[in-house]
DRENLOGU-264617 format. One record per atom (N, C-alpha, C): residue in three letters; x, y, z. Coordinates in steps of 0.05 Angstrom, whole numbers, plus 5000, padded with zeros to 4 digits. Each point is the difference from the previous one (the first is absolute). Example, Ala and Ser with C-alpha at 12.3 -4.5 7.8 and 13.67 -1.06 7.14 Angstrom:
<nodes>
ALA526448865156;ALA498250245000;ALA501850245000;SER499350214986;SER501650245001;SER498550225014;
</nodes>
This chain:
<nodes>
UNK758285783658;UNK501550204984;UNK499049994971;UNK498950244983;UNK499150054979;UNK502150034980;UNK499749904989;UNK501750104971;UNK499350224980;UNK502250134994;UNK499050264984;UNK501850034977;UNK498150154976;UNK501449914980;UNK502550214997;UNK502449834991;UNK502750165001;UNK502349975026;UNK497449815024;UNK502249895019;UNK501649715003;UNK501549974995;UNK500949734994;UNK500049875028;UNK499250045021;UNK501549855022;UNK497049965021;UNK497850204988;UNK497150055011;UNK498949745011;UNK501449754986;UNK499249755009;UNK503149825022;UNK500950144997;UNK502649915016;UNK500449985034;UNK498949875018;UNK500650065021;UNK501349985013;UNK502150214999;UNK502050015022;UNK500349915021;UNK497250225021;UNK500649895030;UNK500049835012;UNK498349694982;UNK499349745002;UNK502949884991;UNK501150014981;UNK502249894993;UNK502750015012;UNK500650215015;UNK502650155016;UNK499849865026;UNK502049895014;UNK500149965023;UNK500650315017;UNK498950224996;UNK500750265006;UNK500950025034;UNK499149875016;UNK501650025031;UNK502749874998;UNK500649754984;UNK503749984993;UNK500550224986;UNK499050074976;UNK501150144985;UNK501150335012;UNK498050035013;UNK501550285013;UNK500949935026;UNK500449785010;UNK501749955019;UNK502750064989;UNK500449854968;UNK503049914995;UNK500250274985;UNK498350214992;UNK501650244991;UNK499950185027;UNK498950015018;UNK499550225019;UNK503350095009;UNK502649795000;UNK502050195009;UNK501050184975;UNK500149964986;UNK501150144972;UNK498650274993;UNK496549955001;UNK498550234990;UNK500950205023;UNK500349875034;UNK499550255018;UNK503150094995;UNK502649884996;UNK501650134996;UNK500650164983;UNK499249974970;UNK499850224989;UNK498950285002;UNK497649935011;UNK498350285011;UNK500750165017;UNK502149825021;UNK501350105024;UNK501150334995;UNK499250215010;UNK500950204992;UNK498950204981;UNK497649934989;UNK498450074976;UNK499350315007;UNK501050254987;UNK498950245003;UNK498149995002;UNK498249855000;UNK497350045008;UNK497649755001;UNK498649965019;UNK498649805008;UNK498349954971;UNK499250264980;UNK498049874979;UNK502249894979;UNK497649634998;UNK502749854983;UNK497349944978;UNK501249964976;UNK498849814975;UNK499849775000;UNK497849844999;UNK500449724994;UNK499049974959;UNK501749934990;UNK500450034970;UNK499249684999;UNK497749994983;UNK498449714985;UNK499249845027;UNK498150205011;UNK500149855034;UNK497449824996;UNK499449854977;UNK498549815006;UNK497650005013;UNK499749785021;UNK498050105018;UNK499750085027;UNK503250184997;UNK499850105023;UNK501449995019;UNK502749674997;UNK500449845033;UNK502750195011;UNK500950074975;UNK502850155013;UNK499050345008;UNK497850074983;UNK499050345010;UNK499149875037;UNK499349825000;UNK498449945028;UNK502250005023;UNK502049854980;UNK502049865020;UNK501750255012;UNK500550294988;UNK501450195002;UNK499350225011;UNK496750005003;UNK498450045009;UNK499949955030;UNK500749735009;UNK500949995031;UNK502349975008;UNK501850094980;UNK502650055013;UNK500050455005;UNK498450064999;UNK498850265001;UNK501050264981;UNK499949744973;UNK500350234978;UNK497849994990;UNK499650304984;UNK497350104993;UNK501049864961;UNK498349774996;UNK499949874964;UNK498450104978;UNK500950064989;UNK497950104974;UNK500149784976;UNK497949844995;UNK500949724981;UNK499650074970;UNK501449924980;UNK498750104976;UNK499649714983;UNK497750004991;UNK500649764973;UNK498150054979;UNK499749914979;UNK498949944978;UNK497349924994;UNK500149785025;UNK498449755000;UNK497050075019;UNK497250144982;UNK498850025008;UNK498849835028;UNK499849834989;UNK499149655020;UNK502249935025;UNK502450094996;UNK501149915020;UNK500550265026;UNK499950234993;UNK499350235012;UNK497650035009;UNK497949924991;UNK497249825014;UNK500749885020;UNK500849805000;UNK501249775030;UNK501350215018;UNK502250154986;UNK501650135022;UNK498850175015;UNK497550164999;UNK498350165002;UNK498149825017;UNK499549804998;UNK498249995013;UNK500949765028;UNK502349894994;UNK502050005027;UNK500850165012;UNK500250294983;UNK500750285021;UNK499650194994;UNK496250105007;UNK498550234996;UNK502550285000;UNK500349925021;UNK502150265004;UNK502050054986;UNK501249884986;UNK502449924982;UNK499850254988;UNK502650114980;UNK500350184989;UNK500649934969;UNK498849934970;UNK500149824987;UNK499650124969;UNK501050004980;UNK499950124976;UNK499949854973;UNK498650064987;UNK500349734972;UNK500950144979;UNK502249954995;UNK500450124970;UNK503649904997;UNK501449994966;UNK501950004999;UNK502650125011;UNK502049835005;UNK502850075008;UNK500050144992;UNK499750014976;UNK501550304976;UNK499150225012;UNK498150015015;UNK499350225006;UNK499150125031;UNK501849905014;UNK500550075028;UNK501350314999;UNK500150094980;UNK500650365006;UNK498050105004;UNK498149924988;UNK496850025007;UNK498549985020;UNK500149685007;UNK498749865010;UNK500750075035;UNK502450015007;UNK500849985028;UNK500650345009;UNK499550035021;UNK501050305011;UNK503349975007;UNK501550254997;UNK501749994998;UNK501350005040;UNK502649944997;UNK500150095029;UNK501449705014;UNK500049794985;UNK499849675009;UNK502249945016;UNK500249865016;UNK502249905021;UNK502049824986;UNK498649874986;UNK501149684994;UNK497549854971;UNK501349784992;UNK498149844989;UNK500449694998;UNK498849884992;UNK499849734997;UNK498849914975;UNK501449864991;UNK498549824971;UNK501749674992;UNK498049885012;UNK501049725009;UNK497949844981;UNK500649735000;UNK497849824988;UNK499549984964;UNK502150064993;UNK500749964977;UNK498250164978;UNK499350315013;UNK498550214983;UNK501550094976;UNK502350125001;UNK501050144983;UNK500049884970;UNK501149774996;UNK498749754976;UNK497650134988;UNK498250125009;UNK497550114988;UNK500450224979;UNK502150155007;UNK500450164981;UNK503149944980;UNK497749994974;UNK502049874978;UNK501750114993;UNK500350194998;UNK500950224978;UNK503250235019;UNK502049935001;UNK501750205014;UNK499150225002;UNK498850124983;UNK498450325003;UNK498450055029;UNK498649744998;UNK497949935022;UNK501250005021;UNK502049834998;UNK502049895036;UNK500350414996;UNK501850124992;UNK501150245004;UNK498550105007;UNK497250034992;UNK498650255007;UNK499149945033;UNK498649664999;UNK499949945022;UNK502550185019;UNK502149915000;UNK502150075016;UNK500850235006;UNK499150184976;UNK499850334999;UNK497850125022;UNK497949874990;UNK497050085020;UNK501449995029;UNK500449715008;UNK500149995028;UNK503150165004;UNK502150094986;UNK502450235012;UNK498550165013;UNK497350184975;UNK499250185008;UNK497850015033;UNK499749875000;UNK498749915023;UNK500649955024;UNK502349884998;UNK501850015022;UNK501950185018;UNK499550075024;UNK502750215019;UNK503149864988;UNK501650195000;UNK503549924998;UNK499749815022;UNK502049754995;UNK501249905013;UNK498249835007;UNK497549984983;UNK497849765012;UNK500649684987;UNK499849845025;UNK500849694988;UNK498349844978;UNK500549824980;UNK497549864981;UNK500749715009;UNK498449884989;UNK500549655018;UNK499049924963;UNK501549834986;UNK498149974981;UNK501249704989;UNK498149874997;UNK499949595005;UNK498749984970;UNK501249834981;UNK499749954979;UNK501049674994;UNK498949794983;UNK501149795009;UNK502950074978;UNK501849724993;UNK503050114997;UNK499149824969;UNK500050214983;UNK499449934973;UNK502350025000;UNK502350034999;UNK502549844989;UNK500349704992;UNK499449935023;UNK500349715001;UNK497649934986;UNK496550124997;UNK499149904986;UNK500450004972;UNK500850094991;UNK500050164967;UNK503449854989;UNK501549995023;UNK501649764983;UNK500349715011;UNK498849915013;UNK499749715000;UNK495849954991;UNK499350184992;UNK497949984979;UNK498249775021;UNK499950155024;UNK496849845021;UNK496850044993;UNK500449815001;UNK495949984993;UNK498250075022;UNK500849925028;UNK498549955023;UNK500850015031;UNK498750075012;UNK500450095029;UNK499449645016;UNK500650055026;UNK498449795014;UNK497550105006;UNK497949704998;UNK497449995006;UNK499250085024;UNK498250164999;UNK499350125031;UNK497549825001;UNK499249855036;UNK498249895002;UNK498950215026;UNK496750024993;UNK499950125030;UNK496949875008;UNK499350085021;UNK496749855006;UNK498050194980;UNK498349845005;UNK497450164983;UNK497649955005;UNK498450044983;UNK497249975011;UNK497749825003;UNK498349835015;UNK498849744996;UNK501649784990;UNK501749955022;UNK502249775007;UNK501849984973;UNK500950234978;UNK502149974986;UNK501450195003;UNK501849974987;UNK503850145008;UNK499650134968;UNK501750225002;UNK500050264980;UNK502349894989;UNK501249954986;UNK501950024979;UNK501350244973;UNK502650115011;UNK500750244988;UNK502549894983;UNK498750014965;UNK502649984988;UNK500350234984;UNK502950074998;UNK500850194988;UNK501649934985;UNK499549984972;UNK502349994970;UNK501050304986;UNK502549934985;UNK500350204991;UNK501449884969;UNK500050244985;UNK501149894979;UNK502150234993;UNK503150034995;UNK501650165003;UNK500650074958;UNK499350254999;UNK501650084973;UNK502450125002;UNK501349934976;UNK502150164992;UNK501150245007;UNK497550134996;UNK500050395008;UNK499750015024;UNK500249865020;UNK499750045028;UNK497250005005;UNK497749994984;UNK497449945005;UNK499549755011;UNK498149995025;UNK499849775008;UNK496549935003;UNK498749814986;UNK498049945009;UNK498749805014;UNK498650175026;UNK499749875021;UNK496149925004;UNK500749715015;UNK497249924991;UNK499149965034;UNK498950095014;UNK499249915028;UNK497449834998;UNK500549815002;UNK496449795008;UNK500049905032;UNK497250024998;UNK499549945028;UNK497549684992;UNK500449755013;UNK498949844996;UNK498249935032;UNK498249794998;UNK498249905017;UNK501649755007;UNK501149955021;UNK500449654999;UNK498549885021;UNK498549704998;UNK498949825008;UNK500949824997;UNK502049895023;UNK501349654989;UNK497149885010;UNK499549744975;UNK498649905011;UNK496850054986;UNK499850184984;UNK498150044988;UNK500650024970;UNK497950014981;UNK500049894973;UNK498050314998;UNK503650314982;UNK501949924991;UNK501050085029;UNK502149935006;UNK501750005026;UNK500350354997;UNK501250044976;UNK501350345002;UNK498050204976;UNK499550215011;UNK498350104979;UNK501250224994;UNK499650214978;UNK500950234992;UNK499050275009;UNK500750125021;UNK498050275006;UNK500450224985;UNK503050045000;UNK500650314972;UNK503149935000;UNK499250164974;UNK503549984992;UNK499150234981;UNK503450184998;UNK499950194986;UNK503350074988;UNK500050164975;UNK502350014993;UNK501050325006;UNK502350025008;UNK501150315006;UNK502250004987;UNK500550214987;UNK501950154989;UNK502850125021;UNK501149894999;UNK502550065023;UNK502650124984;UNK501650175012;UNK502250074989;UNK502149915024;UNK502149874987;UNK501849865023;UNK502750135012;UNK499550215017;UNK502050244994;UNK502549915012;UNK502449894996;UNK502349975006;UNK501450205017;UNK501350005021;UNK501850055017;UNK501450245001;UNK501150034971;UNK501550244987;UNK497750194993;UNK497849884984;UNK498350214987;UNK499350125028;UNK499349905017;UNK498250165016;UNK502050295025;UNK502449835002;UNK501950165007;UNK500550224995;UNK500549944967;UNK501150294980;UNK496550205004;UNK498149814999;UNK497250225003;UNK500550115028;UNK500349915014;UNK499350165029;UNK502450225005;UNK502849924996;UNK502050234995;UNK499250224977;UNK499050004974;UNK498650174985;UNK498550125015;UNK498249975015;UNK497650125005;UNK501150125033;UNK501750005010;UNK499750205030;UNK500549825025;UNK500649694993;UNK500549845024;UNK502949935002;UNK501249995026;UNK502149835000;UNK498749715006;UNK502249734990;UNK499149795009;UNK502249895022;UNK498849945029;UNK502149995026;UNK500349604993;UNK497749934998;UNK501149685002;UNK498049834979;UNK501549834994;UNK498949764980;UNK500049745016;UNK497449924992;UNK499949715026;UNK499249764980;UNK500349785011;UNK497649814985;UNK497349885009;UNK499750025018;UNK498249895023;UNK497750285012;UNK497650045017;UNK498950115013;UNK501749985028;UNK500949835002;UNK501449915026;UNK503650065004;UNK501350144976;UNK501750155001;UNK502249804986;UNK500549824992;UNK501649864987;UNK501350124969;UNK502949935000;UNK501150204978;UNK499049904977;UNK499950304982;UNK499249854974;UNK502049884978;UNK498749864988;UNK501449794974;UNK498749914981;UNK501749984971;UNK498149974983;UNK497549744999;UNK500449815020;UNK498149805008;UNK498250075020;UNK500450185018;UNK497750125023;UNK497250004987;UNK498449865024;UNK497650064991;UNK498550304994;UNK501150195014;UNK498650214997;UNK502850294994;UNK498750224986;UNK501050195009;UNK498950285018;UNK502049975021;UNK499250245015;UNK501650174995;UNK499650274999;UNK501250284994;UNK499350235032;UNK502450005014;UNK498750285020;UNK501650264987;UNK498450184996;UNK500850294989;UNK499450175015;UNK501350224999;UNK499050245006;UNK499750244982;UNK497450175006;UNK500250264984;UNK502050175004;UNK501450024975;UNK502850225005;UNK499650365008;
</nodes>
């Protein structure tokens, strides 16, 4: 994977780092029940990465359209699935970007953080109204900056995974939380070798600009803009939410 200038993640590898067969094991009842019912089989996959949930929705026999940012990682997704249906450009601008007409959408994996600015989340949220049939479901997974932003967390757990010529990949993720709800987030990916001299080496690390959008903010945006919101969760796996939950899930519908 190439790095390009203006992509922060061009060196980040996802598909290596994700245990992605648990991972859509442990969301697969939640995503298919939301969709259950979707005016229409064409669904969005919003900051689809490289691809695993457009794929995954894909054989539950909905037709995915993925959108992201991230030149390099829409590369991978593309070339895991020629056939794929796949678009690069900003949230903000899915009035654009996506044909109108959509069943449903998805935006999981802690995308929305990308856009700093409430203007941004709104328009985002505006674009995809317009895009969407009445009555179409959104699935949208954000982690639960409540709890980060006031108990002021630095760090995730260390992800260990295999790697290449007998060492293990190492995924740490820091963050540093401001005041203003800005949060800066640092992903490195290291080399480890127990056993060798240096044991752990540095492969990339990069700093991202995150906005940590709280619970309420994003609420009051999606009722502004054309959605009802049906349920608040904390979990992928459906657990209620609280201000300590690891994550926030939001299921809405277009009004």
């Amino acid at each position: 994977m190439t790095a390009e200038p203006g992509d922060p993640y061009g060196r980040v590898h996802y598909r290596h780092l994700i245990d992605w067969t648990q991972r859509l094991r442990r969301e697969a009842p939640l995503i298919q029940r939301v969709l259950e019912g979707a005016p229409s089989r064409r669904v969005l996959d919003l900051g689809c990465g490289t691809g695993e949930h457009a794929r995954f929705l894909a054989s539950l026999g909905f037709e995915p359209t993925g959108v992201d940012a991230s030149p390099s990682q829409l590369a991978a997704a593309r070339e895991a699935d020629p056939k794929g249906r796949y678009l690069q450009g900003s949230l903000t601008d899915l009035a654009h970007l996506a044909e109108a007409g959509q069943g449903g959408a998805l935006c999981v994996g802690n995308t929305l953080p990308h856009l700093t600015k409430e203007a941004d989340l709104r328009r985002c949220f505006e674009g995809l109204a317009s895009r969407l049939l009445p009555g179409a479901p959104v699935l949208l997974q954000i982690l639960n900056y409540d709890r980060i932003l006031d108990r002021g967390e630095r760090t995730f757990p260390v992800t260990v995974r295999p790697g290449e010529d007998d060492a293990e990949t190492v995924f740490l993720r820091l963050m540093t939380p401001h005041v203003d709800g800005r949060v800066t987030f640092t992903p490195a990916t290291l080399r480890w070798r127990p056993g060798s001299d240096p044991a752990l080496e540095l492969v990339s690390a990069k700093e991202v600009e995150l906005r940590g959008w709280r619970r309420a903010e994003v609420e009051a945006l999606l009722a502004a803009t054309g959605f009802e919101v049906r349920e608040v969760l904390g979990t992928m796996t459906g657990e209620p939410w609280s201000p300590t939950s690891a994550d926030l899930v939001v299921v809405a519908r277009r009004s």
